[in-house]
N, C-alpha and C positions, 0 to 999 in steps of 0.2 A: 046189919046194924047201920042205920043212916051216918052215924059217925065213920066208921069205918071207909063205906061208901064214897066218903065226901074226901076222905084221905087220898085214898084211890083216883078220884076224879082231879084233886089239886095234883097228885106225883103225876099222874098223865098231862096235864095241861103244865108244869117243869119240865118233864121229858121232851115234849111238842116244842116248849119256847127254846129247849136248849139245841135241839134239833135245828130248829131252824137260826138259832145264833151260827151256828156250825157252819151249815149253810150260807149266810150271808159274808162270814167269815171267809172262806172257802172262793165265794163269787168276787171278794175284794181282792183278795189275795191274787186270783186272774186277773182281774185288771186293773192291777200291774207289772203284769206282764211276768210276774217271777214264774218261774218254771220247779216246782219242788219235785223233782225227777225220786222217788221211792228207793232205794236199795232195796234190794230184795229178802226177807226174811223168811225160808220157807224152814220144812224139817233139815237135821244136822246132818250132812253128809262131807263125807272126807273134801277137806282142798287138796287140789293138783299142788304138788309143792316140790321144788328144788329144797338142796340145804347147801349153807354156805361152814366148811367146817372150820371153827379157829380157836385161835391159841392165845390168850393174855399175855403167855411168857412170856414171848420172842415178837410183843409189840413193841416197835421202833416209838419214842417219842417226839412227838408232833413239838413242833416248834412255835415257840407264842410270848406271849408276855401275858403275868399274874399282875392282878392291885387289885385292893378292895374295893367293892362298894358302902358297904359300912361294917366298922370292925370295932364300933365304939362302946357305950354301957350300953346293958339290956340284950335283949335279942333279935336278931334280924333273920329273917324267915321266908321261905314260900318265895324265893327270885321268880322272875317273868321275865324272857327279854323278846323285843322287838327291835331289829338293826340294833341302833347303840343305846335305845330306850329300855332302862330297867325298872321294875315295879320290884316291890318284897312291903314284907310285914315287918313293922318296926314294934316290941312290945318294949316297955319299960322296968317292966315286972313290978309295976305298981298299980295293974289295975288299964291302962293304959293301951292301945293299941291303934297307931295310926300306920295307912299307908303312905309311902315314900316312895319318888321316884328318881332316878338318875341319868344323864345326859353323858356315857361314856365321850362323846367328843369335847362339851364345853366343860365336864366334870363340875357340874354342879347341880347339888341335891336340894329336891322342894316336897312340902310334906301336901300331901292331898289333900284339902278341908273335910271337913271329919266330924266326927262325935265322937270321938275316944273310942269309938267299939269298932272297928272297921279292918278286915282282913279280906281273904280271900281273893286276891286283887288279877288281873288278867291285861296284858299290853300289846295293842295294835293300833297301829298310824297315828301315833301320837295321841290317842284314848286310853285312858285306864277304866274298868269296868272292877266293880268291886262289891263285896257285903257289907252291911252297915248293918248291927244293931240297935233295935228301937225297943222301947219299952212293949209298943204293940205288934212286936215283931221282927222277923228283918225281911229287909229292902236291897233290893240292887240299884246300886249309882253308878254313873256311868260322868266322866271328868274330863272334862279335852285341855289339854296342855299348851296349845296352844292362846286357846280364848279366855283359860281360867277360867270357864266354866263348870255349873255341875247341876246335873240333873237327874233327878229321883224317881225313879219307875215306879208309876202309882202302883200302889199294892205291897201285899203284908205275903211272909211264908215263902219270900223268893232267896237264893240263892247261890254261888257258884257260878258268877257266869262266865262265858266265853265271849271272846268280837272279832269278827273279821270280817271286812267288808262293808255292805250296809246293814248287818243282822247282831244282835244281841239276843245269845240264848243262855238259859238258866236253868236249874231246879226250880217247881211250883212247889209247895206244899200246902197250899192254902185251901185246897178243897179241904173242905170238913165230910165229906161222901163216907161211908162206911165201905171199906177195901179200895179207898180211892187214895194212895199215901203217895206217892208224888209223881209229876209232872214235867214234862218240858215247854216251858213257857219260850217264846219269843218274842223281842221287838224288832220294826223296823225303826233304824234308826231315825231317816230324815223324817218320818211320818208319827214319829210317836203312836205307832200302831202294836197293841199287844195282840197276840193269840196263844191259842194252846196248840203246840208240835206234835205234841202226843197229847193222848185223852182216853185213860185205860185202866183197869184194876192192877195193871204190874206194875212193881216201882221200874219207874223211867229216871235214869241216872247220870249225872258225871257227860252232859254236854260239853264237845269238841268242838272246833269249829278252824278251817284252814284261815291261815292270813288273808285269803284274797277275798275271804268269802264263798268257795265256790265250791266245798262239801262242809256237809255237818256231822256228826254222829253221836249216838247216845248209848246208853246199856241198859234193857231189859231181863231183867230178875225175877226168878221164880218167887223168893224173896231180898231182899236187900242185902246187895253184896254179894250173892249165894246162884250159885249155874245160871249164869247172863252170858247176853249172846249181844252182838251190836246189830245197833239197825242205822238208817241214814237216811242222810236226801241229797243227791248233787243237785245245788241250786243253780246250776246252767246247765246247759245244753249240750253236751260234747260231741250228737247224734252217733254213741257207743252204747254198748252191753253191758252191763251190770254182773256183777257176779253176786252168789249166795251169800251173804255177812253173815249165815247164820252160826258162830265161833261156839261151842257150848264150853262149860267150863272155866272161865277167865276169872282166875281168882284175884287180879290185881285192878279191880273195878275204875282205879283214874288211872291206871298207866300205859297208856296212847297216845297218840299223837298222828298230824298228815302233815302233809304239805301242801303246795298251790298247785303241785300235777297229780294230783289224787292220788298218792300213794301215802297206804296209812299202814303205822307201826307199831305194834304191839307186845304188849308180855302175857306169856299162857304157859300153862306147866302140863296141856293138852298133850304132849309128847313125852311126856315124864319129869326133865329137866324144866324148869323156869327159862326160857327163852323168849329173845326175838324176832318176830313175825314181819314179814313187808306184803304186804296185799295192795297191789294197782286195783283203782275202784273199777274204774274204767277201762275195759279193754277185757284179753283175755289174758294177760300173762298169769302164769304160776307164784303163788305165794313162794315167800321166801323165807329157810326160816336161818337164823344165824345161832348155830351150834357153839356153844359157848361152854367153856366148864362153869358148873356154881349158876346163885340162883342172881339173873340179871334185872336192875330193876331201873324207873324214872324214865324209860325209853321218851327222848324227842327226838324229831326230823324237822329239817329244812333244807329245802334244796336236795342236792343228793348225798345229804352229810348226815349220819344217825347218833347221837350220843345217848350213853346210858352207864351207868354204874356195876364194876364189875367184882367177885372177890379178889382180892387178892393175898397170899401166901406172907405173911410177913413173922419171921418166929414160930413162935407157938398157936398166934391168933390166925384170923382173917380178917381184912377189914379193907373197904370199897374201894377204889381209885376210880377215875370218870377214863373212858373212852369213848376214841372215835373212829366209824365204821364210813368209809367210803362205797356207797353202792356204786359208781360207774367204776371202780377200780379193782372192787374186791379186797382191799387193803383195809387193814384193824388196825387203830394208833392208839396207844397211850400219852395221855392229857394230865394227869395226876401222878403224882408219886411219892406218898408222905405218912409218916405213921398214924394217919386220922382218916373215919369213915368222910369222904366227900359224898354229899345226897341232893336229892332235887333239882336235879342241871336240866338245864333249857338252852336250847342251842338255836344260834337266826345269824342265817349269811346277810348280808347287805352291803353293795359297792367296794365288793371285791375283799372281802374281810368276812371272817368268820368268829361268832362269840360266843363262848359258851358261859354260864351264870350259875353259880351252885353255893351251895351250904357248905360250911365247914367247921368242927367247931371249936370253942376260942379258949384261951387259957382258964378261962371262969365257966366252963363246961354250959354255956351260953354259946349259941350259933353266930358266924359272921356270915357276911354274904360277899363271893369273890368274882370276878368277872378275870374270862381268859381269853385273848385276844391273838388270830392266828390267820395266814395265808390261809384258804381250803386248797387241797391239794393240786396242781396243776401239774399243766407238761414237764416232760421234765426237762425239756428244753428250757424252759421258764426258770425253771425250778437253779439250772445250774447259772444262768444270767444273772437270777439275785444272789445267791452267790459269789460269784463275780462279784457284785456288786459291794459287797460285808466284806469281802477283803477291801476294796477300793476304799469304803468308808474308817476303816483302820487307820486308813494314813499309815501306813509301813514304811520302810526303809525299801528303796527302789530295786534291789535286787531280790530282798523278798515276796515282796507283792508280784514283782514279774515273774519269779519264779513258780508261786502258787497258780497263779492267772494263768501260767501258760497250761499248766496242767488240766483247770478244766476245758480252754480253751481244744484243746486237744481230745477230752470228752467230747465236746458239741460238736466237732469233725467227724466223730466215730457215730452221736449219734443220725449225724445228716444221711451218713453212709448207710446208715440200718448194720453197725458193727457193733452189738452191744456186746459183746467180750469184751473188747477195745476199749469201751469206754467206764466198763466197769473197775479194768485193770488200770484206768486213767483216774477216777475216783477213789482207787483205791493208794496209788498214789499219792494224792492231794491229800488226804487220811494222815496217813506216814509223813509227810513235810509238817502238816499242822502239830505232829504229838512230839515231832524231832522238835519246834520251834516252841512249845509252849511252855512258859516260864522265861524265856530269852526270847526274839525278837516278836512273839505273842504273849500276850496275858495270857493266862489258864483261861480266863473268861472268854478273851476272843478264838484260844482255839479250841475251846467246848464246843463254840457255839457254830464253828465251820463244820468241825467233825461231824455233830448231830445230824447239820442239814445236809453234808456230802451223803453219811450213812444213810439217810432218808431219802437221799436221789435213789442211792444202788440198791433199797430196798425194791424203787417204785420199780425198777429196770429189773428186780428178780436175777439180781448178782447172788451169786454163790459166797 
């Protein structure tokens, strides 16, 4: 049938022009010089894997300081942080939903320009990147905080996005293709350059992207949400090996995460238990998985610091506290500790300070959004110097202070010696002065707050 025919001849001559869009796409993308390096996605085969085994209970608490980010009417939702830049969803429950962002150093909150429909929001180097709905759709915006600026990614059926770097990637949805249901869209930033990242019959999902810019990652679905495996691209060059992403099974389709030395973090119930996964992209080390009781979820990384939400035993119930897992230490800390589920934590080191940003929720069974603010672990030489220093800033009565001082001081002699008995059983004395003086020449408050961080030196030391 000529109609038929003619059908035929037009879908060939679409297939041809989109071919060669692809093509051209592909030849621009070269020169500029980006290098979209493939992870490798072949059939499922076992990863090499260490386990790391641990224990919630006899987590020592990390030392920090709590304060809100907004804990006011409505609901606050979905935190993001960058160093001390935080994004979240602010709703009203009227209908209402803008994003808002916060400046933990200046503590001051500014609301994003908006249309009332806007969530989903993402934060790097002082960008916020977010959803907006529109009558014909939604759009991703992308809002520099600097310039007050804001600019609207042409096109309908995007959303989700990630930013780091010079790249904005997203969910497409916008093909109208028959088994064509979504996509990974990207922009370059300076260039206002879109393409498609993916371009496939699977749904392509829940874009990552590290702060620096320098891996991506996405999850392909047999169908949506359902046995996905990650795939990716390091967008530099690190002239290293690749390993298999091909993960099957990951029932917790957004909950990942990497950092800027390509190590990315995961939750998979692949092993039975819901756990956390660490896979270097680059290189060959062995995945790692962290043996946890209970099912772990919200896993972020930055730097070599992992937070995630853990059960925990309280009563009759269970219900989440935040932790934090030190990979160059091997050491498990608890960050939480209160009889409400804490959810959605996002964790980002920045200039010697560590923050973590999570949900909790409020007297009106409404979410707040809190920010916790903490040393990441260090020597523990260090470690007993600011100490030192928390007595010093006490302002004590002179015999007391010299007397607690001399006791670490006597620590840091043991550990220069490489005498760690010594200096454990030196820790453990400053312990014992602090619990003999609080309430008399310490506050409760001030000798809480020795104790914690003395117990958290002897944990790092592996005191008995």
């Amino acid at each position: 049938m000529p109609t038929t025919h003619t059908n035929i001849r037009n879908r060939e001559r679409i297939m041809i022009m989109r071919s060669l869009l692809v093509l051209l796409i592909v030849v621009a993308l070269a020169s500029m010089n980006l290098d979209l390096r493939k992870v490798a996605a072949k059939s499922p085969e076992p990863q090499p894997q260490s386990s790391a085994v641990l224990q919630t209970s006899n987590a020592p608490m990390m030392i920090g300081t709590s304060r809100p980010v907004n804990n006011g009417l409505g609901k606050q939702s979905d935190p993001h942080i960058d160093g001390a830049l935080v994004s979240y969803t602010d709703d009203d429950l009227m209908g209402t939903t803008t994003v808002r962002y916060l400046d933990l150093t200046t503590n001051s909150t500014h609301a994003v320009p908006g249309n009332g429909a806007d969530s989903e929001s993402e934060v790097s180097a002082g960008r916020i990147a977010f959803t907006e709905l529109t009558a014909a759709g939604s759009q991703v915006v992308l809002f520099d905080t600097a310039t007050q600026t804001r600019i609207v990614m042409p096109g309908y059926g995007f959303s989700k996005p990630t930013i780091g770097g010079v790249y904005l990637f997203f969910e497409d949805r916008s093909s109208t293709e028959y088994l064509h249901p979504v996509d990974i869209g990207g922009y370059l930033i300076p260039n206002d350059f879109y393409y498609h990242q993916t371009y496939d019959l699977s749904p392509d999902t829940n874009p990552a992207i590290s702060p620096a810019g320098n891996l991506m990652l996405w999850q392909q679905c047999q169908t949506e949400g359902v046995n996905c495996t990650f795939h990716g691209f390091v967008l530099t060059d690190p002239g290293l090996p690749f390993p298999d992403l091909t993960i099957p099974f990951c029932p917790k389709p957004s909950q990942y995460d990497m950092n800027n030395d390509y190590v990315f973090a995961y939750t998979s119930d692949k092993d039975g238990d819901t756990d956390i996964y660490l896979q270097k992209i680059v290189g060959v080390d062995p995945e790692t998985r962290l043996a946890i009781p209970g099912e772990q979820r919200n896993v972020s990384i930055s730097g070599n610091l992992v937070s995630f939400e853990s059960p925990v035993q309280l009563g009759n119930v269970l219900e989440y506290d935040i932790f934090v897992y030190d990979i160059n230490s091997g050491k498990l800390f608890q960050v939480t500790k209160t009889p409400e589920d804490e959810g959605r934590s996002d964790i980002s080191i920045s200039n010697g300070f560590a923050r973590i940003i999570y949900e909790t929720p409020s007297a009106s069974t409404n979410n707040d959004v809190i920010a916790f603010t903490f040393r990441p672990p260090a020597a523990v030489a260090d470690q007993i110097t600011d100490n030192s220093a928390l007595v010093d800033s006490f302002q004590l009565p002179a015999g007391t202070a010299n007397s607690l001082t001399a006791k670490l001081r006597d620590a840091l002699a043991a550990i220069a010696a490489s005498d760690t008995p010594t200096a454990c059983t030196a820790l453990s004395s400053f312990i014992n002065a602090c619990q003999a003086q609080s309430g008399k020449k310490l506050t409760v408050d001030q000798a809480t707050q020795l104790i914690n961080s003395a117990s958290l030196i002897r944990f790092n030391l592996g005191c008995q």
